[in-house]
N, C-alpha and C positions, 0 to 999 in steps of 0.2 A: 224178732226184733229185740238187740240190747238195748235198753232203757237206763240211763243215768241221769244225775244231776250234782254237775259237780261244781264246789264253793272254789274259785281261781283266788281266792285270797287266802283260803286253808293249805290248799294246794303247795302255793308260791312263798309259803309264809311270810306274808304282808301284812301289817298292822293294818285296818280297815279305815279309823283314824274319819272316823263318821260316815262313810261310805255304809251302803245297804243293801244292796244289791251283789252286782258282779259274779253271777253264776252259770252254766253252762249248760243248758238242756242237750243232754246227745239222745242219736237216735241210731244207731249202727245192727247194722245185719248179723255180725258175727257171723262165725265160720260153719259150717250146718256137715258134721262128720260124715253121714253117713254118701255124702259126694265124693268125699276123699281127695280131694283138693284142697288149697287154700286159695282164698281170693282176697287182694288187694284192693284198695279201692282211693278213690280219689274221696278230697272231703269238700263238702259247703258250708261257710259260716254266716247263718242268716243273722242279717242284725237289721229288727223291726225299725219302726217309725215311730213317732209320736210326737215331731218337733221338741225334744229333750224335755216335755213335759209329763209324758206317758211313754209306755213301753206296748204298741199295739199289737194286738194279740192276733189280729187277723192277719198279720204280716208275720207270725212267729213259725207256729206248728202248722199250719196253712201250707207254708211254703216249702219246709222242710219236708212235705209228703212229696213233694214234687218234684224233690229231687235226688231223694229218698228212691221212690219208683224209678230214677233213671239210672241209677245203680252208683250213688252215692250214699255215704255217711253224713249224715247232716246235725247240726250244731249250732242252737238257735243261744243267742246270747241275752241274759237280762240283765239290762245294763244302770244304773242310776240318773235321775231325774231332777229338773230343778226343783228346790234349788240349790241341789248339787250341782256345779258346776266345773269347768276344769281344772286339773285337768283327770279328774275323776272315771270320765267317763273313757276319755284317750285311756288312761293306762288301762281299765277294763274291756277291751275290744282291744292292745296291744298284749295285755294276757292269753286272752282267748285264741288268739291265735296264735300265741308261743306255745300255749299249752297244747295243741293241734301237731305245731310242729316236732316240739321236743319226747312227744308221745306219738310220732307218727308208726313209729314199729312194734311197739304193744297195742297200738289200738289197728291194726294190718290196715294201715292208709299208705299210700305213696305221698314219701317225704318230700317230693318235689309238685306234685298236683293236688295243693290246699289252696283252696279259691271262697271267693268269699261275695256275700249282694247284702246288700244294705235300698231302705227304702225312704226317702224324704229325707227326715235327721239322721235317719242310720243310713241312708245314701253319704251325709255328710261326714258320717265316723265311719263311714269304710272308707270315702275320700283321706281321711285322717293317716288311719294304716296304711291305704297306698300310696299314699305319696309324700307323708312330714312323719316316717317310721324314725327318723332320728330325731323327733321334737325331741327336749333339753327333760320332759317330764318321762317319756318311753326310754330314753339313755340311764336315767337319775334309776328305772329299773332292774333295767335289762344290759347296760356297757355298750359295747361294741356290738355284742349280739343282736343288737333293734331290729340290725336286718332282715331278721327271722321272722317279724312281728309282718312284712308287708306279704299280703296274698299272691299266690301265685296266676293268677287272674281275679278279676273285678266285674262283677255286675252292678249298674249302677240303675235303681230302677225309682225313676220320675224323681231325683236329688235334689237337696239341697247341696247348691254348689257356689253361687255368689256370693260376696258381700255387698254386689252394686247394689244401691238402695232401688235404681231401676228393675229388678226383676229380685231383690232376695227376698227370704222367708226371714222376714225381721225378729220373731218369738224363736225359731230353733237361734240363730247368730246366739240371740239373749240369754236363753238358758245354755247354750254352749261355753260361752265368754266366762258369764257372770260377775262381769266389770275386773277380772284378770287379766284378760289378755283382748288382742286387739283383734274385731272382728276380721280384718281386712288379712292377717296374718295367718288365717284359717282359711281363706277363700278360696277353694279346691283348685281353682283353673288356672291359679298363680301358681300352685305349688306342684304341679306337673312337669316329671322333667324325665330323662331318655333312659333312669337307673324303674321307671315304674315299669310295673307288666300290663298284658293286655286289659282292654278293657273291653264289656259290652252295656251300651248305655242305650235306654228304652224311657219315653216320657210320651204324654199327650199331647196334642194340640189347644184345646179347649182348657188344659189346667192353669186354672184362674187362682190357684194356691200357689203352688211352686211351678212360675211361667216355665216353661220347654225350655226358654232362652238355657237357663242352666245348664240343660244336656246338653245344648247346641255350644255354647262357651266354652264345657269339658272337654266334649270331642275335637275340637279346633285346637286347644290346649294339647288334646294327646298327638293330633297332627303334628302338630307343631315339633313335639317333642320327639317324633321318629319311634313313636308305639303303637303298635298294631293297637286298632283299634272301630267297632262297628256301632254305628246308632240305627235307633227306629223310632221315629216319631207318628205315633199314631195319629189318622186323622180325628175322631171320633174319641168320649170318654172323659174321663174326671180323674181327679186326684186322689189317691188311696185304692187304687182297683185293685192291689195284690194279685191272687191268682185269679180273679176276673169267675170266680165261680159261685153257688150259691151258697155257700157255707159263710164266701167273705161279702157277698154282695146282700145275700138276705131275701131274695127272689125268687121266685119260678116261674116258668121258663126266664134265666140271664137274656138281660138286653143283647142287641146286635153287635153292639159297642164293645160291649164281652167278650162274646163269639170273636169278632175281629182281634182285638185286644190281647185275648189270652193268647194268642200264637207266638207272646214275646217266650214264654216260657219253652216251646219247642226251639224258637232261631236260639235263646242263647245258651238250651245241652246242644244244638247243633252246633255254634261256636266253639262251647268247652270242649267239645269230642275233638273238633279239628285242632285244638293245641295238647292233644293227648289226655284226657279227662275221662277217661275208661277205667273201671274194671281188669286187672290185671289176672290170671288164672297161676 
């Protein structure tokens, strides 16, 4: 395993400009000679949770093994926190994946299969990238090229996605905003439209945190919009399950709720495989 850690504001030469964060945990296989092949690979850009107050760790390196072992490169982003707020944290996850893209043939990734899962608030900043890639603060970056910054699939897992005061997660909107910009302008389901890529969206039933409704608004959203697009609303479980395992849960033997739970991680490499998310030889 190649192991990096790289600063996207050293990188991009960006003045930081009170930012503290915005770095990139990579995890890649590299090329292993003595096969004599080279192997391509598609990438993942995990981007944890924490309601834009933390950066949760059980949603970082966790996740990234999992998809890691499914024969991706994975790329876990730590991203700044309030009360940093926007648009701070947009252009750092609008880096991250330029940086993905524009390095996709030195780092042997396939330049068209960089996909990306965000979880709760980072459900919300990967909503961000997929779908408002030309916000006025990723352009103010990157020009015309913003386009580069949206994934070429989306996992969206248990999201913040409303601004309805009916079902949203009022603390991520808060440290997202930070009385800049208008929560209602950021509400993922609004901002869905037929230039987005696929999505695969996974939430609970019982999450008394970030209601279902959110996934359920998204997916209707991507209907709407004429993009392929699969949800799974589990019956059983809570909010924050990550990979549903004992590393992130803290258990032994994992609840049932787990067990059932965890299989969002097998449907959604089986989704990314069906839009070409392989391994290239």
């Amino acid at each position: 395993m190649v192991l990096e850690r790289i600063d996207l504001y050293d990188h991009f030469q960006i003045k930081r400009e009170g930012a503290k964060a915005g770095t990139l945990a990579c995890y890649r296989h590299g090329q292993v000679e003595e096969m004599n092949q080279k192997v391509v690979r598609p990438a993942m850009l995990v981007i944890p949770g924490g309601g834009y107050g933390m950066v949760s760790e059980r949603e970082a390196e966790p996740v990234a093994m999992e998809y890691y072992h499914a024969g991706f490169d994975a790329f876990v982003l730590y991203y700044d926190v309030a009360p940093v707020c926007y648009p701070v944290q947009l252009c750092q996850a609008a880096m991250a994946m330029m940086y993905l893209r524009e390095n996709a043939e030195v780092l042997d990734l396939l330049p068209d299969k960089l996909a990306a899962i965000g979880f709760s608030a980072g459900g919300h900043l990967l909503g961000c990238i997929s779908t408002i890639w030309d916000d006025p603060a990723v352009k103010a970056l990157f020009g015309e090229e913003c386009v580069k910054v949206r994934p070429d699939a989306s996992v969206y897992s248990y999201a913040v996605v409303s601004s309805d005061e009916k079902i949203w997660h009022s603390g991520s909107f808060a440290g997202f905003c930070g009385g800049k910009v208008r929560a209602e302008d950021y509400s993922i389901e609004k901002r869905v439209n037929s230039s987005c890529k696929p999505a695969f969206i996974w939430a609970n039933t019982p999450d008394d945190c970030v209601p279902a409704q959110n996934s359920l608004r998204l997916y209707e959203a991507y209907l709407a919009a004429g993009v392929p697009a699969e949800l799974h609303v589990f019956r059983d479980g809570w909010h924050g399950m990550s990979v549903c395992a004992v590393e992130t849960e803290g258990s032994f033997p994992v609840s049932e709720a787990c067990v059932l739970t965890r299989s969002w991680i097998g449907l959604s490499e089986s989704f990314l495989q069906s839009l070409g998310f392989a391994p290239i030889k």
